[in-house]
N, C-alpha and C positions, 0 to 999 in steps of 0.2 A: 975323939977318935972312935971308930966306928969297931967293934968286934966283930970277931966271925959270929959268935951269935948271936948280934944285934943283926950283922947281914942278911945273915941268913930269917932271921923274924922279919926284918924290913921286907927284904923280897918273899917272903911267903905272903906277907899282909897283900902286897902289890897284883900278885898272881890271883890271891881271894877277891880281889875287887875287881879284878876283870874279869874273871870267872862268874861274880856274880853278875855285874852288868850284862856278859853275854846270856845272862840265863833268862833276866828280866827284861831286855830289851822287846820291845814289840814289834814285831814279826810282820813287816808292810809288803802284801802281794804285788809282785809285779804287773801291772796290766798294760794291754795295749790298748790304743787308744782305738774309739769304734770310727769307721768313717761314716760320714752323715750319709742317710739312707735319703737319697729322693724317688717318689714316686713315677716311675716312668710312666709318659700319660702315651698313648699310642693312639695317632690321627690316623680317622678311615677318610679315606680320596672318597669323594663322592663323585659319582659321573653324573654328570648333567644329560637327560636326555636329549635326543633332538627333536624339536619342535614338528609338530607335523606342516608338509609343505601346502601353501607354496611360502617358499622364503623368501627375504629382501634379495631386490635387484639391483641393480647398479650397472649403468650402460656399459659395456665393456666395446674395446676395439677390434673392429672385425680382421684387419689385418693382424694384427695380436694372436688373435683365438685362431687364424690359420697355418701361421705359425706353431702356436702349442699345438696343434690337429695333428700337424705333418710329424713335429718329433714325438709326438704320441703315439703315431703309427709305428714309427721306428723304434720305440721304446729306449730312444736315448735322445739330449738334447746336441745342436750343434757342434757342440765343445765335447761331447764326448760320454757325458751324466748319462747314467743309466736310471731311466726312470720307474717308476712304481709297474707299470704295467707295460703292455705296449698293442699294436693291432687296431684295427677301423675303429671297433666299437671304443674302446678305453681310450683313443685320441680325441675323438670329436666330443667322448663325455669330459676328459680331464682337459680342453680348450675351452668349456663353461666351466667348468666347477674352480680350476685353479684360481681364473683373475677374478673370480667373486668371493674365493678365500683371500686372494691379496686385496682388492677394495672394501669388502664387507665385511669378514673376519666369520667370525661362529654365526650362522653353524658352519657353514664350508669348513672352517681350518680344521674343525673337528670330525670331519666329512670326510678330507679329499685323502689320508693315509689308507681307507680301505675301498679311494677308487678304483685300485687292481680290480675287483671283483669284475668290472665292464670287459676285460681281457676275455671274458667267457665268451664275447660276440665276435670273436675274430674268423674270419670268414665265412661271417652265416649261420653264426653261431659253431664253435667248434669245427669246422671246416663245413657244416651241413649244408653251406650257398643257399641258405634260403633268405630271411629279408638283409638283405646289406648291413653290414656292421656301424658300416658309419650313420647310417639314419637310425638304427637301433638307441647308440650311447646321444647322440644328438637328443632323441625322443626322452629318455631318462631326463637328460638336464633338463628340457627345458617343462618336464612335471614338475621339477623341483621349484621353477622359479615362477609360475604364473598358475591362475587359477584354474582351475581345471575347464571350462566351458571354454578357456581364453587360448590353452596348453593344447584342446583337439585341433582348433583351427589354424595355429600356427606350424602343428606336424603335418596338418593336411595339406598347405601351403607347402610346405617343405619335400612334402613327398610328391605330388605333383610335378614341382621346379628340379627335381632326382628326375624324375620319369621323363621329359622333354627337353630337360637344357644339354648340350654340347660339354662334356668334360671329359678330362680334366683342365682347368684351367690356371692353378698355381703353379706356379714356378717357386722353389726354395731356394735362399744365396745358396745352397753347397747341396746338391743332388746325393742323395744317401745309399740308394740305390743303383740309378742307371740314369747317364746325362746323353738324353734323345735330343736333339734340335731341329726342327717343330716337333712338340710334342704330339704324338697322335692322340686323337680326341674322337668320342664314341657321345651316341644318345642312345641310353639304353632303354627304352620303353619298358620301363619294369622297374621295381624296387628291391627285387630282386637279387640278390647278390649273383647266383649262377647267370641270368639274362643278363646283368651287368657286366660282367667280366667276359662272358661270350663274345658280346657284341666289341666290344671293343678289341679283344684279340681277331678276330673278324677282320676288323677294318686296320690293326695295327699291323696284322704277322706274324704278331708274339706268342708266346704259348701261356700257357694260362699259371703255370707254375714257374714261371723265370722271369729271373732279377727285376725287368723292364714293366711286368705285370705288376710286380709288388713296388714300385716307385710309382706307376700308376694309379695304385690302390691308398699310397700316403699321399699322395697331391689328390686324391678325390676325396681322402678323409678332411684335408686343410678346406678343399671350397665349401663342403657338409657343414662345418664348424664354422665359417664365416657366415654363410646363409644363415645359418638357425641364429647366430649373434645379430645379425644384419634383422631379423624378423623380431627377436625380442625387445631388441633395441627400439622399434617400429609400436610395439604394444606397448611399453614402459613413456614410449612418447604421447601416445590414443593416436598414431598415425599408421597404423595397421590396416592394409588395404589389401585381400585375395587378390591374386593376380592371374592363379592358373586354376578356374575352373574343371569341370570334367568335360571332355572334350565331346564331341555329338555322338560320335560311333559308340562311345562307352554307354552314354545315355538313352540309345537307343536298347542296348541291350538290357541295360534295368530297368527299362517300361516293364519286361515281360519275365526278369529273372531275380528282380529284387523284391525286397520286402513290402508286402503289399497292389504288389504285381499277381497277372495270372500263375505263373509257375511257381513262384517263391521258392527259387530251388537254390539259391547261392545268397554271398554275402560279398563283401569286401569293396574297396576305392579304384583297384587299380584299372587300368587301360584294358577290357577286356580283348581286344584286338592284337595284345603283345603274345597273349598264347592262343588266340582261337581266330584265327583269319592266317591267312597264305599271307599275308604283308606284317605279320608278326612271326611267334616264335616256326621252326623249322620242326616239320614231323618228319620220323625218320620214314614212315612211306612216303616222303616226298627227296628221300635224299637216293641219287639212281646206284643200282648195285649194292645197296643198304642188306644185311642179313634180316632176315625176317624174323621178327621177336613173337 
């Protein structure tokens, strides 16, 4: 039988020994645990330059590229897509450049996102009518694709078959523009943009700033873009044959005005006869009741 003070000794012993335990126990920091440190490694994109031209070619389809020509003029495709650029110059360049980013791939694919830049030719450069937009972007692509000795003869080619052939001659499935039947069709003796679109308003009716002009101007972009596909195609084969010479009246004039002639006073390919003969451009002292400048 237990006394009160045995109880009371028992439970003081009991309270000493947990007292002392709490005293001597050792004292373990709580820590959190660390997460593992990876070194984050940070990739730089390297851009690959682009090659200087002339780059790979690959025959493309000339109804194809008049096609892209036309809805490059429009700056939207058939269905609706609104494309990167749009206008003469950025059609007829983005109907080469696109199907040679789809068959060839780099450089085109890495090319054809800053072909807006060709939008700069749109009516002659900025509206300035002076060389036609579509033979402009036309001339760009096809520096791109062929060597340069190969790239003069083909634009000279190209500017030529501009200056004598009867256009516009595409027809698009769906008219974006203005749906004329028969389309009126001009030869602008001139590369010109201003002689080109004169002439044609001339013989059409139209005016030079309405709807009918500017559906004009994208079916001339689409024939522009099939030609220059049509002629590269021709070099890419070694069946590249000049077709339109300089015609006699021009050659008669650079016996005595080009380079290494008596006068050596002038340069340039075109038709000298489009601006300086009565059966070319129109002076305004020849037009009657004209205000006198």
């Amino acid at each position: 039988m237990m006394t009160r003070r045995g109880f009371l000794g028992f439970a003081g012993a009991v309270i000493a020994t947990a007292l002392g335990m709490a005293c001597t126990q050792e004292e373990k920091p709580i820590t959190t645990p660390t997460p593992e440190v990876k070194e984050k490694v940070v990739v730089k994109e390297v851009l690959k330059p682009l090659p200087m031209p002339p780059w790979p070619y690959k025959k493309i389809d000339p109804d194809y590229a008049a096609e892209l020509g036309y809805q490059g003029y429009m700056g939207k495709t058939f269905d609706g897509e609104k494309l990167p650029g749009k206008a003469c110059c950025f059609g007829a360049f983005y109907a080469i450049v696109k199907p040679l980013a789809e068959e060839v791939g780099s450089p085109y694919t890495e090319f054809l996102p800053v072909a807006s830049i060709a939008t700069v030719g749109e009516g002659g450069l900025v509206g300035w009518a002076s060389l036609c937009g579509a033979l402009n972007g036309a001339a760009w692509a096809i520096w791109l694709v062929a060597p340069e000795e190969e790239a003069k003869k083909v634009i000279d080619e190209l500017y030529a078959w501009y200056m004598y052939e009867e256009l516009p001659k595409y027809t698009p499935p769906k008219a974006m523009k203005a749906e004329l039947s028969p389309f009126p069709t001009s030869v602008s003796n001139s590369v010109l943009c201003h002689a080109s679109v004169t002439n044609w308003c001339e013989v059409s009716g139209y005016k030079a700033f309405s709807k009918e002009r500017s559906e004009r101007c994208g079916r001339l972009t689409a024939d522009v873009a099939k030609k220059a596909v049509e002629l590269l195609n021709a070099v890419h084969e070694g069946t590249f044959v000049p077709a339109y010479p300089l015609d006699d009246k021009t050659k008669s004039c650079k016996s005595c005005h080009t380079k290494g002639s008596a006068l050596e006073n002038t340069r340039g390919k075109m038709a000298c006869w489009s601006c300086h003969t009565e059966e070319g451009a129109m002076r305004v002292e020849q037009v009657k009741g004209h205000p006198e400048i």
